[in-house]
C-alpha positions as CSV (number, residue, x, y, z in Angstrom):
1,X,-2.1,-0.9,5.1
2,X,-5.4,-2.4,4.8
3,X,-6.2,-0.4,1.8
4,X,-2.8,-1.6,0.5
5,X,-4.0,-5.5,0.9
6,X,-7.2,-5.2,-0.6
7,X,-5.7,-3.9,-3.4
8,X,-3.4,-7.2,-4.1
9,X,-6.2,-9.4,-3.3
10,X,-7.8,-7.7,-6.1
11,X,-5.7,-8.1,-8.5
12,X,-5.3,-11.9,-10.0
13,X,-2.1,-12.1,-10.3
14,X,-0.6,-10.8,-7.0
15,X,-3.3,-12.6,-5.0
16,X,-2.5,-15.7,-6.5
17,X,1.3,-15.4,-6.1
18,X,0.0,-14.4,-2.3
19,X,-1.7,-17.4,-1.7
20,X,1.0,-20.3,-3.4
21,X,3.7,-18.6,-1.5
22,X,1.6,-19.6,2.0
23,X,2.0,-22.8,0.7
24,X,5.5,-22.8,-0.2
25,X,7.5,-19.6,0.8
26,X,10.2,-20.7,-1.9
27,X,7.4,-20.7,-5.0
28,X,8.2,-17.0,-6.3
29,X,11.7,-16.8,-6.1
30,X,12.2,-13.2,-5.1
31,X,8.2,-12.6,-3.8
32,X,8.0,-13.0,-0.1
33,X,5.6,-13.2,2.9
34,X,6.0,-11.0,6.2
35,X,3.5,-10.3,8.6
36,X,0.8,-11.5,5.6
37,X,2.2,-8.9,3.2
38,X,3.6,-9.4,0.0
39,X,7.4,-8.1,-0.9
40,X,9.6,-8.0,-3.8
41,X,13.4,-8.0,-3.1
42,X,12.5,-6.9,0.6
43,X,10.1,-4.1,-1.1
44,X,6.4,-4.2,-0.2
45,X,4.2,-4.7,-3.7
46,X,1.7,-2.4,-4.8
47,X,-0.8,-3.0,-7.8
48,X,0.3,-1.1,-10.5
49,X,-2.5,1.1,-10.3
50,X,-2.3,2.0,-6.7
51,X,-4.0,4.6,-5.5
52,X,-0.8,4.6,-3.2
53,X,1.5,5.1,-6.0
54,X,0.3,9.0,-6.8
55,X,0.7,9.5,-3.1
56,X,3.9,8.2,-1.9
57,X,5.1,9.6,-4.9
58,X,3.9,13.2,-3.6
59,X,4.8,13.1,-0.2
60,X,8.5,11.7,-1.7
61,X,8.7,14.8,-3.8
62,X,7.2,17.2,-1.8
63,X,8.1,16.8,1.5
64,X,11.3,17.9,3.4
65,X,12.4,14.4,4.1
66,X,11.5,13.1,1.0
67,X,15.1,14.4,-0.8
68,X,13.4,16.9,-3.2
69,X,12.8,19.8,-0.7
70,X,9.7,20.3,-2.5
71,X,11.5,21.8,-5.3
């Protein structure tokens, strides 16, 4: 998770929204805070060029839990 919040402090956008909603949770409408991470509708964010995305995408497809039974 770390890796996941050095990515949004990277990125302008996402860090900024990070930082205005510590000073007012209500500032994004639909962005929230919890446990310092950023979420969108109750969904954590990832920069859109995550190097999480190709993996959680992977494991999702590929795995036996992940619906697809790596078909």
């Amino acid at each position: 998770m770390s890796e996941i919040d050095k990515e949004i402090q990277r990125d302008p956008t996402l860090s900024k929204n990070k930082e205005e909603l510590l000073q007012n949770p209500n500032s994004h409408g639909k962005y929230t805070l919890e446990h310092d991470r950023l979420y969108y509708k109750g969904k954590l964010v990832l920069t859109a060029n995550s190097e999480w995305i190709p993996k959680l995408l992977q494991e999702f497809h590929s795995s036996l839990s992940g619906g697809h039974s790596g078909v």
